[in-house]
C-alpha positions as CSV (number, residue, x, y, z in Angstrom):
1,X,69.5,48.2,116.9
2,X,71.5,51.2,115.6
3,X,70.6,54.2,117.2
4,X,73.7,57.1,116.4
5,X,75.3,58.5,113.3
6,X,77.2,55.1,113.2
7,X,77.6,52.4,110.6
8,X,77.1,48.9,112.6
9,X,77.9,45.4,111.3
10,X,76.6,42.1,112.1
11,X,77.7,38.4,110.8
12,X,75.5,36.8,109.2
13,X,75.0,33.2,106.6
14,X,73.3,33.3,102.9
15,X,71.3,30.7,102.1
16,X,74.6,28.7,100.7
17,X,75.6,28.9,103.8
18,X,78.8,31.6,103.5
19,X,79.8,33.8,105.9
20,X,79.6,37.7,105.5
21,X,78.3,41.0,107.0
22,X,74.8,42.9,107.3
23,X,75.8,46.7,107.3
24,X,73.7,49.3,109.1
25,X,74.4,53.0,108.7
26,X,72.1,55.9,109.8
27,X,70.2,56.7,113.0
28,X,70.4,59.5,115.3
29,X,69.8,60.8,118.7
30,X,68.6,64.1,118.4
31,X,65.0,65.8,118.9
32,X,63.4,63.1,116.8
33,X,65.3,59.8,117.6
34,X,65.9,57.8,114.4
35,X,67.0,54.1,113.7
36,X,69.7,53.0,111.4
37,X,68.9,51.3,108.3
38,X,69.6,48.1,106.6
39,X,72.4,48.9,103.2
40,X,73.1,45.6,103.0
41,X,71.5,42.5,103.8
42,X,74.8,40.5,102.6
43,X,78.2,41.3,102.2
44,X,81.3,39.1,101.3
45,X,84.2,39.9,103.6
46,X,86.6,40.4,100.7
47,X,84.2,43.7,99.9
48,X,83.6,44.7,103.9
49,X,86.5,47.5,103.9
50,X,86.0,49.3,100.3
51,X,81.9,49.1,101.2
52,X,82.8,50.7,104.7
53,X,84.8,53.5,103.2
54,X,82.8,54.3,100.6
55,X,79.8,55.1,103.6
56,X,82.1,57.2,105.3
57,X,83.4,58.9,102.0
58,X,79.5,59.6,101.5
59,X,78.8,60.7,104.7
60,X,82.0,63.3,105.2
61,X,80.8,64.9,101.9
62,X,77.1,64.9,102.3
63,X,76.6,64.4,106.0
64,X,74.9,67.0,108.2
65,X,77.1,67.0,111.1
């Protein structure tokens, strides 16, 4: 469970039995305590860095911080 403004990954198998990642991103701990979603049910470890500086691109531009 993802509770801050984080981005969290877990390993996980497809159904074809590969290896990759589920990606979280989201939650907070403020007033009104919030859970970070699923982005990504699956994703190949050749795509894991781009995918996780492409959140943090989004989130330094758009991000209420």
């Amino acid at each position: 469970m993802l509770k801050a403004h984080d981005v969290g990954i877990q390993i996980v198998r497809n159904r074809a039995g590969e290896t990759g990642y589920q990606v979280l991103a989201g939650g907070g701990l403020g007033r009104t305590p919030m859970i970070g979603k699923t982005v990504r049910e699956f994703l190949p470890r050749n795509e894991l860095l781009a995918y996780l500086e492409a959140i943090l691109r989004v989130y330094n531009r758009y991000g209420r911080r």
